[in-house]
MARLODREN-17515 format. One record per residue (C-alpha): residue in one letter; x, y, z. Coordinates in steps of 0.2 Angstrom, whole numbers, padded with zeros to 4 digits, always signed. Example, Ala and Ser with C-alpha at 12.3 -4.5 7.8 and 13.67 -1.06 7.14 Angstrom:
<recs>
A+0062-0022+0039 S+0068-0005+0036 
</recs>
This chain:
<recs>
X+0027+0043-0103 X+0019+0027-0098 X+0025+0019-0080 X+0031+0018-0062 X+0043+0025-0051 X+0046+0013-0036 X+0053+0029-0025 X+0060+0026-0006 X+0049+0040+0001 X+0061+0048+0016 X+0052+0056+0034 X+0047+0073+0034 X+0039+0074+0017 X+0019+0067+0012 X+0019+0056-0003 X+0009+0072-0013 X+0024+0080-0009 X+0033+0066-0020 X+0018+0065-0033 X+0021+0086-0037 X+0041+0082-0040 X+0039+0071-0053 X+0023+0079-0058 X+0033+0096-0063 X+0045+0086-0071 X+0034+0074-0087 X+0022+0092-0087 X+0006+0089-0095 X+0008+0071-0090 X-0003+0063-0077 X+0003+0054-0063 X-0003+0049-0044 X+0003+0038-0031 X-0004+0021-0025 X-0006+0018-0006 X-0002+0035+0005 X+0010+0035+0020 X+0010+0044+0033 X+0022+0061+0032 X+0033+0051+0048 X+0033+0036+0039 X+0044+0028+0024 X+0046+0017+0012 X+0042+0012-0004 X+0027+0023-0013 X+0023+0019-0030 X+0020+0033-0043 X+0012+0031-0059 X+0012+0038-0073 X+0002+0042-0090 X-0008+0028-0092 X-0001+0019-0079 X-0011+0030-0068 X-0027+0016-0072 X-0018+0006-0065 X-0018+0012-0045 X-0033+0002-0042 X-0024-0014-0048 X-0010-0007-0034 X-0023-0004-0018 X-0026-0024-0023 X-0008-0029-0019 X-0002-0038-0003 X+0009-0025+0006 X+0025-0028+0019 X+0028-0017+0034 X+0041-0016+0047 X+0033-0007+0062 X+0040-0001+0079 X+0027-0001+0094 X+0027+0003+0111 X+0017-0004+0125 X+0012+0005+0141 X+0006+0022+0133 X-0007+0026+0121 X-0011+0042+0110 X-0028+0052+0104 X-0020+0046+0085 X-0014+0029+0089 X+0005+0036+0086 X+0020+0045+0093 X+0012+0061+0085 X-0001+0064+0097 X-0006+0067+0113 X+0001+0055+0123 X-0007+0046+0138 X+0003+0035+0150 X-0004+0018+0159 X-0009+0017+0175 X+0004+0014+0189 X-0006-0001+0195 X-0005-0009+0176 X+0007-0021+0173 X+0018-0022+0156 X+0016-0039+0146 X+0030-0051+0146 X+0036-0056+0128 X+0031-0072+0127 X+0011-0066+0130 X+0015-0052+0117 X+0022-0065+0106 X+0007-0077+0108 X-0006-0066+0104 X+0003-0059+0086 X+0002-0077+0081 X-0019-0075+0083 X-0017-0061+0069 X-0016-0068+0054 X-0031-0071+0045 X-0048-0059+0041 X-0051-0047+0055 X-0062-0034+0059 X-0053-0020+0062 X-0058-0001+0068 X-0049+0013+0059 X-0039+0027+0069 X-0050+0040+0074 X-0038+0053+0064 X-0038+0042+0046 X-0045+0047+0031 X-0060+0036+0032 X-0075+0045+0029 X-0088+0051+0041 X-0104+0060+0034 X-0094+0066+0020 X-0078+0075+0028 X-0063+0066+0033 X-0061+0058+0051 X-0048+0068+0057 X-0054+0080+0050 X-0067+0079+0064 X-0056+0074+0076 X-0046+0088+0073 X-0063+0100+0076 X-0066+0092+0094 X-0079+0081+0086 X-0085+0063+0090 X-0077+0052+0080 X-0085+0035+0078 X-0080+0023+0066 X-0086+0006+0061 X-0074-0009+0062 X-0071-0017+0044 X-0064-0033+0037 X-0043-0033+0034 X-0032-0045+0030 X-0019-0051+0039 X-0004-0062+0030 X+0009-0064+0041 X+0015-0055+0056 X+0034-0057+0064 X+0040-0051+0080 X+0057-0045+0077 X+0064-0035+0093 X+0058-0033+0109 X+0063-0024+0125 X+0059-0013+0139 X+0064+0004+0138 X+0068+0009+0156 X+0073+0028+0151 X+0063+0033+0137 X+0065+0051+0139 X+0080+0050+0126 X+0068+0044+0112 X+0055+0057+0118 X+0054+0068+0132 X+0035+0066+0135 X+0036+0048+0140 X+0043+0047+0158 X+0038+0029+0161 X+0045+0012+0155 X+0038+0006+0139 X+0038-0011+0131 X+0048-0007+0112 X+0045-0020+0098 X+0048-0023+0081 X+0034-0030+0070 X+0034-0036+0053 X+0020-0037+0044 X+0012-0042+0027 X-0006-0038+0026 X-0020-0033+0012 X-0027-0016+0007 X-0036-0006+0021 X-0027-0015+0034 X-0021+0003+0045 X-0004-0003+0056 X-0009+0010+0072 X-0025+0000+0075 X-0013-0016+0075 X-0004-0005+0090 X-0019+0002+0098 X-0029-0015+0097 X-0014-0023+0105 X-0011-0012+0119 X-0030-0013+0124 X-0029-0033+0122 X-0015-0031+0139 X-0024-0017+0147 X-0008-0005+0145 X-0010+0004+0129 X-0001+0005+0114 X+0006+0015+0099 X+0016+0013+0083 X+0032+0024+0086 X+0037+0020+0068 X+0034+0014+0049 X+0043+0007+0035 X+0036+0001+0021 X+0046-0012+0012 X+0035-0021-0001 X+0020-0017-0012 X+0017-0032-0020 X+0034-0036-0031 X+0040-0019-0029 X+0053-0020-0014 X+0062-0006-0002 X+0080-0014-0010 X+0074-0008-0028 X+0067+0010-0022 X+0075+0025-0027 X+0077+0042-0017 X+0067+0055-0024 X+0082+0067-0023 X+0090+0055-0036 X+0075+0062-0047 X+0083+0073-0062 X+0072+0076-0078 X+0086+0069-0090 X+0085+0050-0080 X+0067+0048-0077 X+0064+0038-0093 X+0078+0026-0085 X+0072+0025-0069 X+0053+0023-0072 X+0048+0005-0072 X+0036-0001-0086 X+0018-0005-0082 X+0021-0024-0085 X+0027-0028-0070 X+0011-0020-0061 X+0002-0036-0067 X+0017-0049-0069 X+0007-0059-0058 X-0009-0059-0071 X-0012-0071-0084 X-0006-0062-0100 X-0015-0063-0118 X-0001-0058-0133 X-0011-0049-0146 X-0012-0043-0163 X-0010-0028-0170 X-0029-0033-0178 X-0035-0037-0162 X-0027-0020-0153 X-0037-0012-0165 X-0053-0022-0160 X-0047-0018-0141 X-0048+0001-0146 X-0065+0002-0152 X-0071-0008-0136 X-0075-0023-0147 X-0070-0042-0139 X-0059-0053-0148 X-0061-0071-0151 X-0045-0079-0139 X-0033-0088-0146 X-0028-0103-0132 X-0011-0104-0140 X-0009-0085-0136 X-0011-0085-0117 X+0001-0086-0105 X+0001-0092-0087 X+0014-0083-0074 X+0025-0093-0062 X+0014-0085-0047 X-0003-0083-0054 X-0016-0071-0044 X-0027-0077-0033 X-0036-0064-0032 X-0039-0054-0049 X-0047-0063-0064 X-0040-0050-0075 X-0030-0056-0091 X-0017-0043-0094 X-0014-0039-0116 X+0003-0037-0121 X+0008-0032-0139 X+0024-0037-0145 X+0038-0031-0153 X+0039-0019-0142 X+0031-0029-0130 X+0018-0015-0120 X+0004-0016-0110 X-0012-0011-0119 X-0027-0019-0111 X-0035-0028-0097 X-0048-0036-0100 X-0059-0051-0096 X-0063-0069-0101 X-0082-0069-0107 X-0094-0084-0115 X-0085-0097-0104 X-0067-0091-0107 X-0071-0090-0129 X-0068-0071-0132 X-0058-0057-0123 X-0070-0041-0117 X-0058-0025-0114 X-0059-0016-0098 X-0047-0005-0098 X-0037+0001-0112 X-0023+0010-0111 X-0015+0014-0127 X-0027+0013-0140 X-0021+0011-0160 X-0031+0020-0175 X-0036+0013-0189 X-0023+0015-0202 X-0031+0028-0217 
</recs>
């Protein structure tokens, strides 16, 4: 088994939780997810499978599309409804929508950005909310993320909030976000940093994931659709992980080159340029044909003359 399962992850559930169900299904198979959401969240998580699991890293790299629901005038320990929950000061003001729409439109573009205190970011070799969790300090360093686009959708002020949640007694300001960002880039600090700009606070209340990459929320399945006798049907193949790569087409001479680890002179007549190229991976994706499979990637070497594997991932013996 050698592919991806674009899977709607639902609420309530982590994204190991959806790893282990297909995982007990193509036993002794490998597989793993790409990009982890948050057990309140949901949205599309990628699982891959076999091989395809090399391929995670390739994932993390992709552009990703969120629709997030935040509210203005309270704040949290974990920059979300599930923590503690703190409520402005009476004397602070909430922002009107236009300011909060003026200063989304300052987003896009590289920022340096602080991770939640409870993330998995790494602090002297254990987990930060790990720490958190213990009553430790928790002091992270900001980092460069990118930000793409970002869209207010909704807004309004929620005058009786109790109805959503009991703990919040005072008004709140409710918007609706969309936003495309790169890898790293954590969606509560968007909140949290937002609230802080207006001196009110702020929290993400909600997360959808609709996009990784080319792999949209319309095309996800339910993992309770899941059964062992459709998996092969469902499970996407592993070229469209790097649809947006370069691709080489091969010979069966040359996938035996590729599985010793040996480079292969390139045949210009033999590569193919996609309709959206990537801007950001100079990786050159191998196909076999007939079937057409992923095999390789690999990279362009002695000014673009031969093809040097990187990864291979089905490797083809030499015939006795």
């Amino acid at each position: 088994m050698y592919g991806i399962f674009n899977l709607n992850k639902p609420a309530g559930v982590t994204s190991r939780d959806c790893v282990n169900q297909i995982q007990r299904m193509i036993r002794p198979v490998k597989c793993g997810h790409a990009g982890t959401l948050d057990p309140t969240a949901t949205g599309v998580l990628l699982v891959c499978a076999g091989p395809a699991t090399r391929l995670m890293d390739l994932i993390h790299e992709s552009s990703k599309t969120y629709v997030a629901e935040f509210l203005l005038g309270i704040h949290s320990n974990t920059d979300d409804i599930s923590g503690e929950l703190t409520a402005m000061e009476s004397s602070v003001m909430l922002p009107n929508v236009a300011s909060v729409q003026r200063q989304l439109q300052t987003l896009p573009g590289a920022v340096m950005q602080v991770p939640p205190a409870f993330s998995a970011v790494h602090i002297n070799g254990q987990r930060a909310y790990q720490v958190a969790r213990d009553g430790g300090h928790v002091e992270l360093t900001a980092r460069e993320v990118m930000i793409h686009s970002v869209q207010l959708q909704e807004a309004e002020v929620l005058t009786d909030p109790t109805s959503r949640d009991p703990r919040i007694s005072d008004p709140v300001l409710r918007l609706s976000v969309e936003i495309t960002c790169g890898s790293g880039t954590y969606i509560r600090s968007i909140a949290r940093d937002l609230g802080r700009y207006f001196g009110c606070g702020g929290l993400m209340s909600a997360l959808i994931r609709t996009r990784i990459g080319r792999f949209r929320i319309e095309d996800a399945i339910a993992p309770a659709d899941l059964q062992p006798e459709s998996l092969s049907q469902l499970m996407l193949p592993p070229q469209q992980i790097v649809a947006e790569l370069t691709h080489y087409s091969c010979t069966e001479r040359e996938h035996l080159d590729f599985s010793c680890g040996r480079r292969i002179p390139v045949d210009p007549d033999r590569i193919r340029q996609t309709e959206s190229p990537s801007a950001t991976s100079s990786l050159i994706a191998v196909l076999s044909d007939q079937p057409e499979q992923l095999i390789a990637l690999a990279e362009l070497r002695d000014g673009g003359r031969f093809l040097q594997p990187c990864t291979v991932f089905i490797r083809r013996l030499p015939r006795p």
